[in-house]
N, C-alpha and C positions, 0 to 999 in steps of 0.2 A: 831342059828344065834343071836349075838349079837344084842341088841339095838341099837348102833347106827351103824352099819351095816345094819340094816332093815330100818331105816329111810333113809339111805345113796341110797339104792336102793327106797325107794319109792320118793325120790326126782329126780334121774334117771328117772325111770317110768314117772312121771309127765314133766319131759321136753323131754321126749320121744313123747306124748302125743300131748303135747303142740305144739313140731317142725313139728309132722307130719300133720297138720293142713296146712302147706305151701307146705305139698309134694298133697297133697289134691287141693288144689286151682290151684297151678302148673298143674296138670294132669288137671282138671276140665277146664281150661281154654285153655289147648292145642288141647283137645277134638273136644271145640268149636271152635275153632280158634279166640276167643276175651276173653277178661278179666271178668273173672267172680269169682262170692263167695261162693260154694255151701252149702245148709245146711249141711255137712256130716261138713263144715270148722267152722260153729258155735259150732257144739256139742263136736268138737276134742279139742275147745278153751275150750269149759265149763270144759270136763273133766280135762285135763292138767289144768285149773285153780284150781280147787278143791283142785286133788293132791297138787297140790304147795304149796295152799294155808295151808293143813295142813301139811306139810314139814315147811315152815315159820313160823308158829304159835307151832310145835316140837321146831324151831329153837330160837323161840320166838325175833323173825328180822322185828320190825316195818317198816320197809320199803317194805320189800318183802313182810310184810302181806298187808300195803296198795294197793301198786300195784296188786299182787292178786287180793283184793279183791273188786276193783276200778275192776275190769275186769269182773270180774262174772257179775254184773249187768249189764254190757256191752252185754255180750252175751245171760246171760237169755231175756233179749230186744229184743235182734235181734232174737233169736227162739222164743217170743212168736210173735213178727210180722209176721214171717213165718207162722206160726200156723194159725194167725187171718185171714192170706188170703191175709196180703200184699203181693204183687209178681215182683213189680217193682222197682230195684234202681236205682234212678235219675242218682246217679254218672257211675254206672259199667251197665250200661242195665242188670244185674242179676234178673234172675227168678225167685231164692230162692229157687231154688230144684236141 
């Protein structure tokens, strides 16, 4: 496999990733019958953000690398909150699991 064939598919992969984060939330919240966010939807964000992120930075796309990497701290946040025992959001009543 070519180069950029291999990047073509790992940029694939990471919006694979990335999209499946809302098939997650979707199921998660049809479950319950209310809107929720579960941690499986942070981790599927960080991964897919990663991937991309080093797809972008291959691509050398300061925009995509910004947005990326504006997201990663978004999500490592919201999993270490998880972590730390927050369990309640104000906005979605989610429990974070």
């Amino acid at each position: 496999m070519n180069d950029t064939l291999a990047w073509i598919v790992v940029g694939f992969v990471g919006q694979a990733l990335f999209s499946a984060r809302f098939i997650i939330q979707w199921l998660a919240s049809e479950r319950a019958r209310r809107s929720i966010v579960p941690t499986a939807f942070w981790w599927f964000s960080l991964a897919g953000s990663a991937v991309l992120l080093a797809y972008a930075v291959h691509r050398e796309d300061p925009v995509f690398i910004t947005g990326q990497a504006a997201g990663l701290a978004i999500y490592l946040r919201n999993l270490h909150l998880i972590r730390s025992g927050f369990r309640q959001s104000p906005l979605s009543g989610d429990t974070g699991g």
